[in-house]
N, C-alpha and C positions, 0 to 999 in steps of 0.2 A: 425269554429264551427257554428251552424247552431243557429238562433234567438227560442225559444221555442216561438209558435204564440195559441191565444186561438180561431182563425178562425174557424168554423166549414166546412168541405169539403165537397160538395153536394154529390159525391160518398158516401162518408161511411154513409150520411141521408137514401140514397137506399138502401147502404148492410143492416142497420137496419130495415127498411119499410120491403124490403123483407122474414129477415127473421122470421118477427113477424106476416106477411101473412101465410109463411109458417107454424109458429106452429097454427096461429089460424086453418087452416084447418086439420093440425094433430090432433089436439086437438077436433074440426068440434063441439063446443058449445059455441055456441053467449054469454052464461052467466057466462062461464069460462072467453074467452079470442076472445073478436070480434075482426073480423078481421080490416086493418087499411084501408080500404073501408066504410064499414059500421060504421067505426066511424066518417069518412070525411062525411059522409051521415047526422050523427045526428048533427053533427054540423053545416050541411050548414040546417039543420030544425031552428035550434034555432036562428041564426045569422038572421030570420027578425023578431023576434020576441022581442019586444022592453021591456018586463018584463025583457027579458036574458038582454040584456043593461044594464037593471034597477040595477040589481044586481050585475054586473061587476062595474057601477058606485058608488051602495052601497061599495062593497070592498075597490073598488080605493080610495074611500073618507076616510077611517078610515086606509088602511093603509099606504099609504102619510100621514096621521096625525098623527100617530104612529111613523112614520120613521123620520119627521121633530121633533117631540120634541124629540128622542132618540138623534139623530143627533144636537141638540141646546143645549140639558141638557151634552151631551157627550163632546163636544169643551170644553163648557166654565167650566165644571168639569174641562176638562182636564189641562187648562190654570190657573184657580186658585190650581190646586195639584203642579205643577212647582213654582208658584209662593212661596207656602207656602206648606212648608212637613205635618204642620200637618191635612193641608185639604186629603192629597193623604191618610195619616195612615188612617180618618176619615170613607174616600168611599172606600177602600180596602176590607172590608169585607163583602158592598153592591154589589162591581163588582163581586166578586168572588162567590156569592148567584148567581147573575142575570145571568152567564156563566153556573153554575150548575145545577140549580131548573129546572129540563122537564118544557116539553113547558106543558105539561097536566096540572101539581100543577098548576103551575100559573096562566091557566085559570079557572079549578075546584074554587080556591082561590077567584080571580077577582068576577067570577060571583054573590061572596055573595055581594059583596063590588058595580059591578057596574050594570048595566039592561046591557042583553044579544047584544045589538044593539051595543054597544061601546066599547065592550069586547075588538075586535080584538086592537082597540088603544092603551092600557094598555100592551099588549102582544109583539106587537113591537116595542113598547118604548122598554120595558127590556130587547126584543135582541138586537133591536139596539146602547142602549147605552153603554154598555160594548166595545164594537166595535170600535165604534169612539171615546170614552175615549181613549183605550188603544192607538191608532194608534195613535192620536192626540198628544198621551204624548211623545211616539218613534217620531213624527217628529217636536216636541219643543226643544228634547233636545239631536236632530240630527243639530241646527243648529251652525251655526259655533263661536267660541268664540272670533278668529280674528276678525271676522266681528260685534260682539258684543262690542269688545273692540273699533271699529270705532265707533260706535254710541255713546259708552259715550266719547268718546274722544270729536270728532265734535259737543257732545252734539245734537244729532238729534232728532227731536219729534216722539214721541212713531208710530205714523202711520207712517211716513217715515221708521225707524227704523221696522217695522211689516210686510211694504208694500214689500220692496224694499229687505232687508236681510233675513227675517225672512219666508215669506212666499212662496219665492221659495223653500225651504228646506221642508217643510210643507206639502207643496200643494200635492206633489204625497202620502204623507199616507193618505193624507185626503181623497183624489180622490179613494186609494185603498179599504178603509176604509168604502166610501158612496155606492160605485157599490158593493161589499160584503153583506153590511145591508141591502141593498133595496132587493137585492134576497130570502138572507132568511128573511127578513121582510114578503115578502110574502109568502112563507112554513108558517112560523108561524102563520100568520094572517088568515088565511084562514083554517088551522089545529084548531085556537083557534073557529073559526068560525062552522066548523063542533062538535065541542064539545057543544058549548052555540051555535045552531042553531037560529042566528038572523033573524028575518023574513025579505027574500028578500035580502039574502046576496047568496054567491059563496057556502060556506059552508054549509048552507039550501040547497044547488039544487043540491050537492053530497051527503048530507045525503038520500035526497031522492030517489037520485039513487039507492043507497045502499040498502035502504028499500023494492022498487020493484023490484031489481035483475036487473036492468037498465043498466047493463054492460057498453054497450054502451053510454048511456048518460054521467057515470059518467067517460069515458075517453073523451070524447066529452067538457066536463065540467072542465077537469083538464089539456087540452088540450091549450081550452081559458085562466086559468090561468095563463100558461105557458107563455100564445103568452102575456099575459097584464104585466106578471114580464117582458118579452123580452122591449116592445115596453119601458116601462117607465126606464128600466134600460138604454134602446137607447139613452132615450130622454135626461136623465141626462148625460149621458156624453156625449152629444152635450154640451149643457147649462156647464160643465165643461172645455170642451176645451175653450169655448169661453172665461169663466169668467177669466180660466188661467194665460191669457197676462195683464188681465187687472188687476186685484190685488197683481201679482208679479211686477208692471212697468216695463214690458217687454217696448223695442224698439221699438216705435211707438203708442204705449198705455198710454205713460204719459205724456201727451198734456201739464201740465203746465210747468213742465220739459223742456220738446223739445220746447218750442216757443222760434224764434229768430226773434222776430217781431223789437226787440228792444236794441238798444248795445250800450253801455259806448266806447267815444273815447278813456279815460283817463285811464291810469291805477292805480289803487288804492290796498294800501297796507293793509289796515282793521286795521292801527297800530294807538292807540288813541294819538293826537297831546300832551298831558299832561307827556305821556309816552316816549317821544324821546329820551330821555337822559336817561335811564332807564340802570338800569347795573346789568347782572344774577351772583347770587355768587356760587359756588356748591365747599364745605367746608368737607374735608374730608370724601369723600364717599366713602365705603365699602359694596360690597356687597357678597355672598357664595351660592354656590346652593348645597346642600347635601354635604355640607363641603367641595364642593371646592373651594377657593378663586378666583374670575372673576373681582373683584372692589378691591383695597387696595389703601386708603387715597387719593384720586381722588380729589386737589382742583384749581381752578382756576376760573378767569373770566370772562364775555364776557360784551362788551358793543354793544348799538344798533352800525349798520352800520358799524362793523369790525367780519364778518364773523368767527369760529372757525372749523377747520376740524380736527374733532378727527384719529388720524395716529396707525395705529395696525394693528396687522395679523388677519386675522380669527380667532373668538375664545376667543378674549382677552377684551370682556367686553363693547365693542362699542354700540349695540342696547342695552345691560344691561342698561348704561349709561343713552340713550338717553329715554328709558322707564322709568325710577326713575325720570327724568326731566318734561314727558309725565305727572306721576303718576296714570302708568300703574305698576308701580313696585316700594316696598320699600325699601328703601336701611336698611341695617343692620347698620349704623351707618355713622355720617355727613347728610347731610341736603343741601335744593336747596331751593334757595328765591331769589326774588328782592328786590333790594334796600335796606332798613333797616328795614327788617320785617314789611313791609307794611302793610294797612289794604285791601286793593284790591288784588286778586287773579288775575295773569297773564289770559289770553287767552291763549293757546297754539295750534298751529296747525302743521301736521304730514305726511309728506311722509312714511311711513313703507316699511320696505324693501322686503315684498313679498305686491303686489300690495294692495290687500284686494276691490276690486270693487263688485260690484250688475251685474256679468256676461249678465243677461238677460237683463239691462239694457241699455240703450245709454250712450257713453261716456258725452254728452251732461247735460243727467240726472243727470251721477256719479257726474259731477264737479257741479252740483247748491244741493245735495243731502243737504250740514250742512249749505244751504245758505237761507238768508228770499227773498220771491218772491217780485219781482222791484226793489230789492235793488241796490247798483251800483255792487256789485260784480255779483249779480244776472245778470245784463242786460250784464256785461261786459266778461262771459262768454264764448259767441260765442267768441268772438272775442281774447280770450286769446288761444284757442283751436288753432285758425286760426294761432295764430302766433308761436306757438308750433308745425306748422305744420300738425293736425289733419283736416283740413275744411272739406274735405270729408269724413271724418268719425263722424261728428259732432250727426248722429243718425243711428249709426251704434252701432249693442250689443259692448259690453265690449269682451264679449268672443271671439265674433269673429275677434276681434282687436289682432298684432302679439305681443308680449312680451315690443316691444320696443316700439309700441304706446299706450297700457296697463302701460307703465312707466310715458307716460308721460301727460297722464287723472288721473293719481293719483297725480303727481306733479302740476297740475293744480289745483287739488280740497284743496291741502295743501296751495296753491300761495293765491286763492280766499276766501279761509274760515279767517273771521278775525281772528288775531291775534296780541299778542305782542312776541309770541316766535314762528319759524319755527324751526322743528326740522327734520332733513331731513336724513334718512338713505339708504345709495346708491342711490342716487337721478339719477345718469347716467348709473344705468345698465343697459346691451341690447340696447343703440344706439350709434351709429357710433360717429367718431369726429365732424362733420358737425352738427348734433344736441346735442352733447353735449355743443358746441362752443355759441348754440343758447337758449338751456335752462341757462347754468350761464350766458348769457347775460341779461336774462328777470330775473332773480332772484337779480341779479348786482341790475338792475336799478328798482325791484322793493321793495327790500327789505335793503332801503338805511338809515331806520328809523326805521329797526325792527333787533330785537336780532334773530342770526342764526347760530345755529351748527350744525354741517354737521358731519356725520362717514361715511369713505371711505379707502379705502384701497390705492389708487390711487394717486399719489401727483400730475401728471397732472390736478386731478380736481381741488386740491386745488389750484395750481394756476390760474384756469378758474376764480374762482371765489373770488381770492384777498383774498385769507383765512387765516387767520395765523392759523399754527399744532400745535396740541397740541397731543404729542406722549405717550399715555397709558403704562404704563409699571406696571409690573407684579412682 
């Protein structure tokens, strides 16, 4: 199937030219319909005449200023309606006015309210902002929940968490969102301009046309409009593409990220020395999902440095499990603590068993993502990648990484992110014996002081990694 492209093809520019020649001279009246000669004519009069600048610049100026606050008041609209329902009930009935009301009411309106000069800003604010509200709010709550559920897990800071998850999902409504308004920004601006004729604006020099049957000027005139919506709608999606990479943390775009100026020999577990001895209780847990039983009285428990692999089929409650331990998930009954009801909350960190990475990102990135910059786990990074076998893909995207080294940039970024609990679910899917033999060795000796359960179907793994089973039953 064939890509739908919005290219315009120079042929069909001539079949049109053509045949608007044609009827002007069917037609053979200048004041009806000039021909597209005579219009190329009045406009190559006006292009050295520096009033016609003057006016094009008048435009430009107010409707860029119109389209940027539509486009500022529409985001962050749109981000406080997500945030809180009663903000969205609130501007519901403003968006749905500013979609309806003709472009005419609003500037007949305006004009009591502001002097004719500034009209046209007022007018494309209010198309604009319905616009990028709405799109803004489809691409807030287009973004992923898995990947949301990473962020409070690793506890990421809001701009990581914006930068890196949130805004790749985002970006293309935005981008759809900004090249839409700015077009009809200017219809509108220039429409509201020919009603409130501002002196020395685009709308003044069609109205005038108008007035003396200027046929010609005033396609000459609307002509130039045309070519100024073209040029700046160009210009922003330049300055789009560009900005892209750099506020998704695309692969090569997030310098603090990708530096490997600097790397820990040691390997470091993130597990606090106070906590060594530390022992996970989880006491009859039950859990049901639309009444069906998946958890029943689940209790046992783990001490540091004696790995547990949870043993079950498909189906039977293992991620359930390890999510209610995450708390990522409530259990319906029994409870998960350390020690004796401690007054400190565990750390927890989390392989999940579909990867959950920032695709556009570097694996590099993914693994320092819920890490503080210089820290040891930070510097020691590179270097855990490298022994994971990833070195040359150290700032390579995530996405373009194959399944089996996508497994194990996520089992890195759970290995480095501190903790007192790993909780690892199919930590060895998608690679071979060879590196499974190589990730439970780096998990072996680095997680010798930290509490670790593992859900696997596999009892090979569990042997890799010195596990004792604990077999889920139903």
């Amino acid at each position: 199937m064939r890509r739908a492209s919005s290219h315009i093809a120079p042929w069909a520019i001539a079949v049109w030219l053509a045949l608007w020649h044609v009827a002007a001279m069917a037609l053979a009246s200048p004041i009806l319909l000039p021909s597209p000669i005579a219009t190329a004519l009045r406009l190559v009069e006006l292009l050295p005449d520096p009033a016609f600048w003057a006016r094009i610049a008048f435009s430009l100026a107010r409707i860029v200023g119109g389209f940027a606050l539509g486009a500022v008041f529409g985001a962050l609209g749109a981000l406080a309606s997500v945030r809180w329902r009663a903000i969205e009930e609130l501007l519901a009935p403003v968006m749905a006015l500013t979609k309806s009301v003709p472009v005419a009411s609003i500037t007949v309106l305006a004009l009591i309210w502001l002097r004719a000069s500034n009209l046209a800003v007022l007018v494309v604010l209010l198309v604009v902002l319905p616009l990028v509200y709405e799109n803004t709010m489809q691409g807030l709550r287009a973004t992923s929940r898995s990947l949301d559920e990473v962020a409070s897990l690793f506890h990421l800071q809001s701009f990581r968490h914006l930068r890196f998850f949130v805004m790749p999902r985002l970006f293309p409504y935005l981008r759809a969102a900004l090249v839409t308004a700015l077009g009809m920004g200017w219809k509108a601006g220039v429409a509201a301009e020919v009603i409130g004729i501002p002196a020395g604006s685009l709308g003044e020099a069609l109205y005038d046309a108008k007035i003396y049957f200027d046929t010609a000027g005033l396609f000459a005139v609307t002509l130039a409009t045309v070519g100024a919506s073209a040029v700046t709608t160009w210009l922003m999606q330049i300055a789009l593409a560009a900005l892209e990479p750099i506020v998704c943390g695309a692969a090569g775009h997030a310098k603090l990220f990708e530096s490997c100026e600097s790397q820990a020999g040691a390997s470091a577990t993130g597990t606090s020395p106070e906590n060594d001895s530390a022992e996970l209780h989880l006491e009859d847990i039950s859990k049901s999902f639309e009444g069906k039983r998946v958890l029943v009285g689940v209790s046992f428990s783990i001490n540091t440095g004696a790995p547990v692999c949870l043993m079950a089929p498909s189906g039977s409650g293992k991620t359930t499990l390890l999510r209610i331990v995450a708390g990522l998930e409530t259990a319906d009954t029994g409870r998960a603590f350390m020690g004796d009801e401690p007054k400190w909350l565990p750390r927890i960190s989390m392989a999940f068993q579909d990867d959950r990475l920032a695709d556009q990102a570097s694996a590099l990135a993914n693994t320092r993502l819920p890490l503080a910059p210089e820290s040891m786990a930070w510097n020691e990074a590179p270097a855990l990648l490298e022994q994971l076998g990833l070195g040359e893909r150290l700032h390579s995207p995530a996405g373009t990484c194959s399944g089996g080294e996508r497994r194990r940039i996520a089992l890195a970024r759970a290995l480095l992110t501190p903790h007192d609990i790993l909780l690892l679910d199919e930590p060895f899917t998608g690679l071979d014996g060879t590196a499974r033999d190589t990730c439970a060795r780096i998990i072996r000796e680095r997680e010798h002081a930290s509490i670790v359960l593992v859900a696997t179907h596999d009892r090979e793994d569990a042997e890799r990694l010195g596990a004792r089973i604990y077999h889920i039953t139903q």
